[in-house]
C-alpha positions in Angstrom: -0.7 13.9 12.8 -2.0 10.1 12.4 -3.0 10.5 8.8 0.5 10.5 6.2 0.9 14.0 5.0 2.3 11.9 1.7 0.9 8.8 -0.4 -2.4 7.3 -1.3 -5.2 6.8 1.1 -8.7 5.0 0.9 -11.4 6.7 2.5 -13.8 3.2 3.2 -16.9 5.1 3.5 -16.3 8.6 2.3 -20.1 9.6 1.7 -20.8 13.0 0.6 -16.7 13.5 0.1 -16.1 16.1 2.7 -13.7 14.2 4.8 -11.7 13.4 1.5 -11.3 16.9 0.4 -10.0 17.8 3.3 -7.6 15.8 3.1 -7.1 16.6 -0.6 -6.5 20.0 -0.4 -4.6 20.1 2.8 -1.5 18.1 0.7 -1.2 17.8 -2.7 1.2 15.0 -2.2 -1.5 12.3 -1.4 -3.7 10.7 -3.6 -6.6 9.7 -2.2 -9.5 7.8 -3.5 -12.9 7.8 -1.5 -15.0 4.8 -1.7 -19.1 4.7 -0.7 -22.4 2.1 -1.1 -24.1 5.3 -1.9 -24.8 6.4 -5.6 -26.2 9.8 -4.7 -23.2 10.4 -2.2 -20.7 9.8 -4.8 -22.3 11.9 -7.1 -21.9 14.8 -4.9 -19.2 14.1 -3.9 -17.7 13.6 -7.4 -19.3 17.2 -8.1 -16.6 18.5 -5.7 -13.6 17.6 -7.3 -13.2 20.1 -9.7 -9.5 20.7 -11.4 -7.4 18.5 -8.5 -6.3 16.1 -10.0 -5.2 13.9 -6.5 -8.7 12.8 -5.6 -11.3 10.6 -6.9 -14.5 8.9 -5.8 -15.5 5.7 -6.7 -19.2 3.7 -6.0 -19.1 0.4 -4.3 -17.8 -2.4 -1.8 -14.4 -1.8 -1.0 -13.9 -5.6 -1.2 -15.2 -5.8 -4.3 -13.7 -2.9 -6.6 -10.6 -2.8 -8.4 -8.4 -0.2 -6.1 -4.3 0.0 -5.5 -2.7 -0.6 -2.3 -2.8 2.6 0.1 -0.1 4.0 2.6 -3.3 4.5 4.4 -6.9 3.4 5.0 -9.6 5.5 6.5 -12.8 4.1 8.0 -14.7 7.0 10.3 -17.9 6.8 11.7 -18.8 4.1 9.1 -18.5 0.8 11.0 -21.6 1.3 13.2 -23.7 0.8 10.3 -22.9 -2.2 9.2 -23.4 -5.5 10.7 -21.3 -7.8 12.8 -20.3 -10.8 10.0 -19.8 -8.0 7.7 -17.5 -5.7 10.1 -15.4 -8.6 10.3 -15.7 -9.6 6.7 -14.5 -5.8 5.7 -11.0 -6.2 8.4 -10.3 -9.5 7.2 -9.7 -8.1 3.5 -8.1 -5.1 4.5 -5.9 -6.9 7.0 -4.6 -9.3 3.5 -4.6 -6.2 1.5 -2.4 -4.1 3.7 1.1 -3.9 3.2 3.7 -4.2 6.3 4.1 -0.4 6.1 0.5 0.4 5.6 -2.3 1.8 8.6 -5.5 1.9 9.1 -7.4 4.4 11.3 -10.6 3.8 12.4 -12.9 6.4 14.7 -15.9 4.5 15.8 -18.3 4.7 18.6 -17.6 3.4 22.2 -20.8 1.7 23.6 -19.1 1.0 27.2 -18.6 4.7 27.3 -22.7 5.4 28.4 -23.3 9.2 28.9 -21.6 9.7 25.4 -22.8 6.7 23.8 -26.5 7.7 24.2 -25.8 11.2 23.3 -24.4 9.7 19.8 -27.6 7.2 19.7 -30.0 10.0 19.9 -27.4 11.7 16.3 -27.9 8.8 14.8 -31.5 8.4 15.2 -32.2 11.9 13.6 -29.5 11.3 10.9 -30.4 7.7 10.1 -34.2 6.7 11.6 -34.5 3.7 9.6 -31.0 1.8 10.8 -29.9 -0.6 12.9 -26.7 0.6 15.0 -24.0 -2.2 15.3 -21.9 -0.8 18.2 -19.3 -2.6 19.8 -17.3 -1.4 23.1 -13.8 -0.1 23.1 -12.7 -3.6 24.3 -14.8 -5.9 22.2 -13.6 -3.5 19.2 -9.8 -3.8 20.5 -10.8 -8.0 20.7 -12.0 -8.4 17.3 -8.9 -6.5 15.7 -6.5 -8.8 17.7 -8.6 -11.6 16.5 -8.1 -10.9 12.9 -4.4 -10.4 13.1 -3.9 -6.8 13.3 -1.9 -4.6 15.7 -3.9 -2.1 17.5 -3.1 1.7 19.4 -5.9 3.2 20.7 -6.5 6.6 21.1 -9.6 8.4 23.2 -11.5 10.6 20.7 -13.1 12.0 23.7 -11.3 15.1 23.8 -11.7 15.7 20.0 -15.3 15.0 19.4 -18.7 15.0 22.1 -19.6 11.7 21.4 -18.5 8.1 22.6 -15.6 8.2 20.4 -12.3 5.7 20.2 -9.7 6.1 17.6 -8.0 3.0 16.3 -4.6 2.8 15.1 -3.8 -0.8 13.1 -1.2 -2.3 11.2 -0.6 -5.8 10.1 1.6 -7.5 12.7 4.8 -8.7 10.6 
């Protein structure tokens, strides 16, 4: 179990909510609070709520919006969309805003990994025609953490989803 089954997390790109809720209603004893660019994402995802009282969505930039510290931050299958300066921008805040005891797990896409990598290309095409991809390799991901200060674990995603898929476990280095 990487995620805490206790405390508050930040789900940094959280779309429609799904991933949240999950989380949500696997443990009432975290408090999570999903974050997306999206107005019609949060709307739906703010429609699934309903009575629980541990979750809440919120529209906007993550660096920008008024938010509490977390025990633990969520960024999955988000970072691929956004572009280089901006990647960097987003881990530079988050690495100031974490506390010595927080983590942050990040699943993102492997672009040294080919086979896999093209498979989740050809997704993302379908899903999102109109986007650029910002993909980095497992190293060059693993470089630019280190870079910014953090610690980093990684994990293979490979055996959890078909894609090109690395799991990233950081912490502030103290």
């Amino acid at each position: 179990l990487l995620i805490p089954q206790k405390g508050a997390i930040i789900d940094i790109g959280c779309g429609n909510g799904g991933f949240s809720n999950y989380l949500s209603l696997q443990n009432p004893e975290r408090t999570i609070q999903g974050v997306d660019f999206s107005k019609k994402r949060i709307m739906i995802a703010k429609k699934s709520v309903g009575k629980r009282k541990n979750i809440k969505f919120t529209l906007g930039d993550v660096t920008k919006i008024k938010q509490p510290s977390a025990n633990c931050y969520l960024i999955i299958d988000v970072l691929h969309h956004i572009d280089f300066q901006n990647q960097e921008k987003l881990f530079r805040f988050l690495g100031k805003k974490m506390s010595k005891n927080s983590i942050l797990i990040v699943k993102e896409i492997d672009s040294s990994n080919k086979i896999p990598f093209i498979f989740g290309q050809l997704l993302e095409k379908i899903l999102y025609p109109k986007e650029k991809i910002y993909a980095r390799s497992n190293k060059d991901w693993e470089a630019m953490f280190r870079s910014l200060g953090l610690s980093v674990k990684v994990l293979s995603g490979a055996s959890y989803f078909p894609d090109s898929t690395c799991i990233f476990i950081l912490s502030r280095k103290n």
